[in-house]
C-alpha positions in Angstrom: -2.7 47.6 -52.1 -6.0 48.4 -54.3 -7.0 45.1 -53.2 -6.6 45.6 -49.5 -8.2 49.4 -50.1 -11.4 47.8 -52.0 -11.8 45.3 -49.0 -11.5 47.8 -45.9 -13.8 49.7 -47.6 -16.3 47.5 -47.4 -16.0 46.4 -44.4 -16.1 49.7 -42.9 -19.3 50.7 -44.9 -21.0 47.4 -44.0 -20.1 47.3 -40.1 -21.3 51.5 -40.4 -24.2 50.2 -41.7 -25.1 47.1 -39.4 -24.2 49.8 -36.2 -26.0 52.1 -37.3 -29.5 49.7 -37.2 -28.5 47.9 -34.5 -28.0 51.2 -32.3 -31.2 52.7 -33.7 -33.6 49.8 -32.7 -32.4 50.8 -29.0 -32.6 54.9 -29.8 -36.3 53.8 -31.3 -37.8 52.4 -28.3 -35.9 53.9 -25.5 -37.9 57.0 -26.8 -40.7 55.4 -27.4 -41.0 54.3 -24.2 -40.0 58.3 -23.0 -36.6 57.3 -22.2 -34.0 60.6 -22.4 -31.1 58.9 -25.4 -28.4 61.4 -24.1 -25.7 60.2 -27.1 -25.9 58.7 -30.3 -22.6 57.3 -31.9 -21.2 55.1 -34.7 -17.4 54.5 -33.3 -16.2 54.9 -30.1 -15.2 58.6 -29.4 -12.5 58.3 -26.0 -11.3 61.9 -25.2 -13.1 63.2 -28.6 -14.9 62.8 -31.8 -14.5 63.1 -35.1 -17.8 64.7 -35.6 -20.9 65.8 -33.5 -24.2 67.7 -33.5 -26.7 68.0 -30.7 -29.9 70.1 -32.0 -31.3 73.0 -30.2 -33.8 72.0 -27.7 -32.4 68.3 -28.3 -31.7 65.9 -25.9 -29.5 63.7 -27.9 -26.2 64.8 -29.1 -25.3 62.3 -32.5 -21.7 62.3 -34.0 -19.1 59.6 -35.2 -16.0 58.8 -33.2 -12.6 57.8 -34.2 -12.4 54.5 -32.5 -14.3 52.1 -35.4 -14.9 49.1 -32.8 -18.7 49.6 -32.7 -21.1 52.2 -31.4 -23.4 53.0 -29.0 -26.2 55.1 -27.1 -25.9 56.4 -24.3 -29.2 56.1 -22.3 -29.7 57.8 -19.0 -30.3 56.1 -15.9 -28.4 53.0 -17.0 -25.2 51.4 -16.1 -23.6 50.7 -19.5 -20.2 51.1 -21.2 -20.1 54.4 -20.3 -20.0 53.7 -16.8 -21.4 56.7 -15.7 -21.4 56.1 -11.9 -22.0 59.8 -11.3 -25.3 60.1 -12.9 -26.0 56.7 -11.2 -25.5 58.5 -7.4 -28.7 60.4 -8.1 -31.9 60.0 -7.5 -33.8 58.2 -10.3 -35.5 60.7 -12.7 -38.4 59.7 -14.7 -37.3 59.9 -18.0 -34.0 57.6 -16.9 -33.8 53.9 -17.8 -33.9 52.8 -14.4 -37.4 54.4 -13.6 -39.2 52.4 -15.7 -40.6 48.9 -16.3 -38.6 46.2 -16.5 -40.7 45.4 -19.1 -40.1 48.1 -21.3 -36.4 48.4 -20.3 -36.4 44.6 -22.0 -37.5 45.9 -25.2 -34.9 48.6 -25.2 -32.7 46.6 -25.0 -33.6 43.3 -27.4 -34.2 46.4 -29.8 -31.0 46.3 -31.3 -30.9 42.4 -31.9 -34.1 42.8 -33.5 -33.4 45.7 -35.9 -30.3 43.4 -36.8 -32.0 40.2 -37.8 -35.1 42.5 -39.0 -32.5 43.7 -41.6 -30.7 40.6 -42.5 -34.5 39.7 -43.5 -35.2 42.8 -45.7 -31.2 42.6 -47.2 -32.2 38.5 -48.2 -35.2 39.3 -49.1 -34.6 42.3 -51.7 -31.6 40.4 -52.9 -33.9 37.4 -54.3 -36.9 39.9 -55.5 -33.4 41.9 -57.7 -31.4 39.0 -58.8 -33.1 35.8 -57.7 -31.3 32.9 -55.8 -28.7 31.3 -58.6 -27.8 27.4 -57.4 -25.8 24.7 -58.5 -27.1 21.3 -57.6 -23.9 19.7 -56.5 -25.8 16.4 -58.5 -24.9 18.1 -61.8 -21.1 18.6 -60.8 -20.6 15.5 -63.4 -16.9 14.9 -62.6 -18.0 15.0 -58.5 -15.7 16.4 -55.6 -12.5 16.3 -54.3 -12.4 16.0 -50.4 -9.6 16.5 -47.5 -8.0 13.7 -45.7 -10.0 13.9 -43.1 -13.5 13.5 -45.3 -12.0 10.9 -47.0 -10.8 8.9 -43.8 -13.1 9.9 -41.1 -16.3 9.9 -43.6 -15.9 7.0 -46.5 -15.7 9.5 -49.1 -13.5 9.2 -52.2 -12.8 12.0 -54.7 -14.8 12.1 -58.0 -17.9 11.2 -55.5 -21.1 13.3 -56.5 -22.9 14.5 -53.8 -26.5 14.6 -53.8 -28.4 15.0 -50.7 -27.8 15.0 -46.7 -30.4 13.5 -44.8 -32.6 14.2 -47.6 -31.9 17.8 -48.3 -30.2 18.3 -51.8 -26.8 19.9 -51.5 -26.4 22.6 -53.3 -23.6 25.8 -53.5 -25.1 28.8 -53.7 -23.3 32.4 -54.1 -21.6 34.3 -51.4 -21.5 33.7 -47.8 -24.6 31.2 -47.9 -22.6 28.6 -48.7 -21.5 28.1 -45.1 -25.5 26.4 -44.5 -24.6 23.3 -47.4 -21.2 23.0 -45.3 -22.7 22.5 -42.1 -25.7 20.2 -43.5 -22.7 18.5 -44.9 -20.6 18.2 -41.8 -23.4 18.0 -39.2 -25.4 14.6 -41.7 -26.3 11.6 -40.0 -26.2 10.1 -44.1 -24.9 11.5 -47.0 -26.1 10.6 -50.6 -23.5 10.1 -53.1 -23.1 8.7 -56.9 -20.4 6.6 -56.9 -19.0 5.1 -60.7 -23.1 5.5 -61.5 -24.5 4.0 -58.5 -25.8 5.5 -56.0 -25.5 5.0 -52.1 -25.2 6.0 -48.7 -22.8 7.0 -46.4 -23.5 6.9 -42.9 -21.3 9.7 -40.8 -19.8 8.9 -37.4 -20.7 11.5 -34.3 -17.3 12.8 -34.2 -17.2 13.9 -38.1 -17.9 17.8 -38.1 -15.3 18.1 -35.3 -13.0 16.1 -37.3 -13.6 18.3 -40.4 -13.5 21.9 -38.0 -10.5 20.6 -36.2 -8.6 19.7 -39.5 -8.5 23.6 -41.0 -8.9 22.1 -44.3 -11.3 22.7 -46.8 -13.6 19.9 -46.7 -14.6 19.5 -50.5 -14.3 21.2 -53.7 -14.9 20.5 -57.7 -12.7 17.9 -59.4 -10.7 19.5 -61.9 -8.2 17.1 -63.3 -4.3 17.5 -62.8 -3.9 16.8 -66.8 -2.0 20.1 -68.8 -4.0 21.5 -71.6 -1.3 24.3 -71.7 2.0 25.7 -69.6 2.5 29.2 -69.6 5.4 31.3 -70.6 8.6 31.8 -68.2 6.9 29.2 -66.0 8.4 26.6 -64.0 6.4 23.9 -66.1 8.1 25.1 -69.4 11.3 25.0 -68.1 11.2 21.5 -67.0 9.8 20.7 -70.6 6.2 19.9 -69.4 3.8 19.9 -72.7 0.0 19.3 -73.0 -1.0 15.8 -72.2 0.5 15.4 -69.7 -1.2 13.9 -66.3 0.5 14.0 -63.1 -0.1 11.4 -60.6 2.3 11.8 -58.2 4.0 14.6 -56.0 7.7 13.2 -54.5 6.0 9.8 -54.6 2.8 10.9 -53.1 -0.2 10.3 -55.0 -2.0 13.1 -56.3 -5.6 12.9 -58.1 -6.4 16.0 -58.8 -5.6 19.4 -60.0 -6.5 20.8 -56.2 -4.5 17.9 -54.6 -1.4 19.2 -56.5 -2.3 23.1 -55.5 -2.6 22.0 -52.1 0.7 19.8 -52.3 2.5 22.4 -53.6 1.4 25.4 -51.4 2.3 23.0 -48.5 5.7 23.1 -49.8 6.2 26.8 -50.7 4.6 28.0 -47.2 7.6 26.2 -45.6 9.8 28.4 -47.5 11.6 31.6 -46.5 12.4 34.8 -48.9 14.4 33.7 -51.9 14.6 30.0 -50.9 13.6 27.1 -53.4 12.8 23.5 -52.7 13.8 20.5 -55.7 10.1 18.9 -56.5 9.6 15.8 -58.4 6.7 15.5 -60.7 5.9 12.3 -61.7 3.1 11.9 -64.8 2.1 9.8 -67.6 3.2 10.6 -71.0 2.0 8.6 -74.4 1.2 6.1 -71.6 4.5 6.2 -70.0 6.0 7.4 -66.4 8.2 9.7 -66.2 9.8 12.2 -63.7 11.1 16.2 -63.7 12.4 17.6 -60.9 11.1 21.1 -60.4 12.5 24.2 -58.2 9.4 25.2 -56.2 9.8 28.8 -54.8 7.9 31.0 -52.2 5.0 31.5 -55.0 4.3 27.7 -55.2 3.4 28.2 -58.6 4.1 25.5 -61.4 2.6 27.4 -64.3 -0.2 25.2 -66.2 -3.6 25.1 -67.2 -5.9 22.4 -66.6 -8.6 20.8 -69.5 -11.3 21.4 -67.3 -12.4 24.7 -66.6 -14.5 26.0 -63.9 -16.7 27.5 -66.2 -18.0 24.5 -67.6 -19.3 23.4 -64.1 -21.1 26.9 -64.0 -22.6 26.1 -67.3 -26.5 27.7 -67.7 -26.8 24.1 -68.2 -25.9 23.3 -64.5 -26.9 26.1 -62.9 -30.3 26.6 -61.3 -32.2 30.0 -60.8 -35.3 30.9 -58.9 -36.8 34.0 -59.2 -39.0 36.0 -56.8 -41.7 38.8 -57.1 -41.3 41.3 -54.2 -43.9 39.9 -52.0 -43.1 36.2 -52.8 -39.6 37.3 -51.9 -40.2 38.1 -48.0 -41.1 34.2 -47.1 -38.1 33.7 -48.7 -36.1 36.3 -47.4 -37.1 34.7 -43.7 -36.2 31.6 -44.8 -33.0 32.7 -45.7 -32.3 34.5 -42.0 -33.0 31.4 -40.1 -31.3 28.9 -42.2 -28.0 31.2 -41.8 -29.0 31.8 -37.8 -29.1 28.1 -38.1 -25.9 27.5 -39.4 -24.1 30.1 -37.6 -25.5 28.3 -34.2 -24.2 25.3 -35.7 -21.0 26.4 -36.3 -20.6 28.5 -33.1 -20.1 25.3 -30.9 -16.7 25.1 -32.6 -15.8 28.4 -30.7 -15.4 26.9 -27.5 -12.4 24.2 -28.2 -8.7 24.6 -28.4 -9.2 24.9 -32.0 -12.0 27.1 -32.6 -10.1 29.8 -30.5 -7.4 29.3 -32.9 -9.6 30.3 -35.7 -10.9 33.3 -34.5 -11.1 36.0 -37.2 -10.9 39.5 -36.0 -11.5 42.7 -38.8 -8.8 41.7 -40.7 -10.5 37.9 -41.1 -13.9 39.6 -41.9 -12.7 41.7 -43.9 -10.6 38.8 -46.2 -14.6 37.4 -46.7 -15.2 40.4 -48.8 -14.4 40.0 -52.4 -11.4 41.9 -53.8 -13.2 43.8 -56.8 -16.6 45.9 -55.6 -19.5 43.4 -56.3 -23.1 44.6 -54.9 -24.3 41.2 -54.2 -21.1 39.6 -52.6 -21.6 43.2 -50.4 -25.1 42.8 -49.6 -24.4 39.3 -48.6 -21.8 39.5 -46.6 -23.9 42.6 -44.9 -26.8 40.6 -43.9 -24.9 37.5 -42.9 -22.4 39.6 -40.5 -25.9 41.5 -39.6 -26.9 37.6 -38.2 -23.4 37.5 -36.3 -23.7 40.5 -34.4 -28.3 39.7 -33.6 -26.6 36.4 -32.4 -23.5 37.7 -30.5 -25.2 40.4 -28.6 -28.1 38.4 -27.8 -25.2 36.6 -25.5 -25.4 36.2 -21.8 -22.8 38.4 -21.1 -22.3 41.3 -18.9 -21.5 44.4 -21.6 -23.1 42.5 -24.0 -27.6 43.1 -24.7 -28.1 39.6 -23.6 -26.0 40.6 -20.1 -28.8 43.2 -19.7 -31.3 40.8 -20.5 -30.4 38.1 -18.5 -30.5 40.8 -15.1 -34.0 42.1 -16.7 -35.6 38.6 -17.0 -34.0 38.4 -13.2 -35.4 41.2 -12.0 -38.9 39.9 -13.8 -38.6 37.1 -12.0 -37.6 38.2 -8.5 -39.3 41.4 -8.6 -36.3 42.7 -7.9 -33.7 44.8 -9.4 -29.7 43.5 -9.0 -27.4 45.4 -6.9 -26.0 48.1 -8.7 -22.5 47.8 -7.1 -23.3 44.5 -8.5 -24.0 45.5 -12.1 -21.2 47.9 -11.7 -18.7 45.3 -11.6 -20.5 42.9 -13.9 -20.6 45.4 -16.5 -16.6 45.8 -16.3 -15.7 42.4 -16.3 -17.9 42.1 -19.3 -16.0 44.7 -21.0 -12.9 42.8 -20.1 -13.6 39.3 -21.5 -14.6 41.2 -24.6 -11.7 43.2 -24.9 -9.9 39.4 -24.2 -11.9 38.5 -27.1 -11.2 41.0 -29.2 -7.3 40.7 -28.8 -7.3 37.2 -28.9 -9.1 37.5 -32.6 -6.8 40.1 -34.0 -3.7 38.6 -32.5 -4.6 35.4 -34.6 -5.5 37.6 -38.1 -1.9 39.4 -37.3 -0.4 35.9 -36.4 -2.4 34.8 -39.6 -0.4 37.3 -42.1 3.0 37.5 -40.8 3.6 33.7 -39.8 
């Protein structure tokens, strides 16, 4: 329950935060440009709000509603979410929206998409000047990767491979949310750069290999830890069976295993068929003093055997593998950009994915965001995840679609064009239908997180 607690709360703090900015950049130049900003709200407030204050002689009346699904600004003169067709039956008023440039109007409205990459810049940037950008070249991962099925059939890949580069790039795994740009260079890789029993090569990637990998659900790659025990621990399934150190499993019900992660994987497979107090007989084959034998083990809903593995993850973390860069402040703003567009980058990368049987499937809605959050408070894991989601919603609402900035935008550089302004019944009913594919959306999302948890 803490754990669930610790990760609400940041999400709620971080999409409060990224709201707030985005919702300002509009409030910023709407008055700059003169324009009357009638509400300012973080969370929806239907029927009434949780808080509000308008100051005397004010025009703007700022409070927080109850419904945490965004937030928005009211601006007169413009058909928005509000969908205040009232206001709209008047004539124009020159401090309304409507009555002034399209020109300006475009900049109110690309103001919160700006604000929102702007701080995704600053949160990347002061991140590197405060705690620099810690790396592990995957080439000093000595034991090399593990890789899915699909790697491995679709890609030529075998496990213990090191990998190196990807077209040239070095791959490397970085902290937080950032490691998402080394996946897609990895996916999206005309050639990949391996070591291979100390040689090195290339592997040349077929077209169809990122939607292979996507379309899998699998995680592509991961460290090599080998499935030998250095230890069981007590009350565990491994004890009981009479599993001692030494031992190296190999197999899994006759399927070959080669790794601790194959046998994790193997295992969970097994438990998440399971129901309640169910068990399932397992046999574990593995060498012994350099002979095969077999247990059979009782795997329950935990899919837990109970044993702990030579190789520890700490020794790939080693100083000795790990890279670190550090930044003064001002060095740390090139950096900070370079860190925005690489994740744009990889985020426009991924997107594509969105649009297939699949990627609807794996729609995350706030319970999926909020999983990406670690489960004890870490500022950097926060900050990360902050400007990376900050990305997400520059990129999403920069979208051609009607209730969307980018559904405004598209009408404005119309209207720019044409030199002339859409029909408002027009707008009207473009505006609603937005607002229903993104309630679609929206459902769609949750429904899989709920589908996710209890299926």
């Amino acid at each position: 329950m803490e754990t669930i607690l610790i990760k609400a709360l940041q999400l709620i703090l971080s999409l409060s935060i990224l709201v707030i900015i985005h919702e300002f950049g509009h409030f910023l130049f709407a008055r700059f440009f003169k324009i009357r900003v009638e509400k300012f709200y973080l969370f929806f407030n239907p029927w009434f709000s949780l808080f509000k204050y308008k100051p005397k002689n004010g025009d703007t009346e700022y409070g927080i509603g109850w419904l945490p699904l965004g937030g928005y600004v009211k601006i007169s003169g413009m058909i928005d979410e509000s969908m205040d067709k009232a206001q709209m039956a008047l004539p124009p008023q020159p401090w309304e929206f409507r009555s002034k440039p399209a020109w300006q109007r475009l900049f109110v409205m690309i103001g919160g998409v700006l604000f929102n990459f702007a701080l995704a810049i600053i949160v990347f940037s002061m991140m590197l000047f405060l705690w620099g950008d810690e790396y592990l070249p995957l080439k000093n991962v000595k034991d090399g990767m593990v890789f899915s099925e699909t790697v491995k059939r679709n890609g030529g890949f075998r496990d213990k491979d090191i990998l190196i580069s990807a077209d040239g790039k070095e791959l490397v795994m970085g902290r937080g949310v950032l490691d998402m740009n080394t996946f897609m260079r990895f996916i999206d890789a005309k050639t990949v750069t391996i070591k291979r029993d100390g040689k090195q090569m290339e592997l040349a990637l077929p077209e169809s290999f990122a939607d292979s990998v996507i379309a899998s659900k699998k995680v592509a790659y991961d460290y090599w830890i080998s499935p030998v025990i250095d230890s069981v621990t007590e009350n565990s399934e491994a004890k009981r069976i009479g599993m001692i150190r030494g031992d190296s499993i190999t197999a899994l019900d006759s399927v070959s295993v080669t790794s601790l992660l194959g046998v994790q994987r193997y295992i969970a497979g097994i438990s998440d068929r399971l129901e309640n107090d169910e068990t399932r007989a397992l046999a574990v084959t593995f060498y012994r003093n350099g002979e095969m034998q077999t247990l059979t083990a009782a795997i329950d809903t935990f899919g837990v055997l109970g044993f702990i593995s030579p190789t520890k993850t700490s020794d790939i973390f080693s100083k000795e593998n790990m890279r670190t860069d550090h930044y003064g402040f001002f060095e740390s703003f090139p950096a900070g950009i370079q860190n925005g567009i690489a994740t744009l980058k990889g985020y426009v990368a991924q997107i594509r994915f969105v649009f297939s049987k699949e990627g609807v499937k794996n729609l995350s809605g706030f319970a999926g965001i909020g999983n990406m959050f670690p489960a004890r408070w870490d500022w950097y894991a926060f900050w990360s995840m902050t400007a990376f989601l900050s990305i997400v919603l520059a990129f999403m609402n920069i979208l051609p679609v009607p209730a969307l900035d980018g559904g405004h935008i598209m009408f404005l550089l119309y209207e720019v064009v044409t030199r002339r302004q859409p029909n408002e019944k027009f707008m009207e009913y473009a505006q609603m239908g937005g607002m229903i594919f993104l309630l679609l959306v929206l459902l769609v999302a949750n429904g899989n997180d709920i589908m996710r948890i209890f299926f």
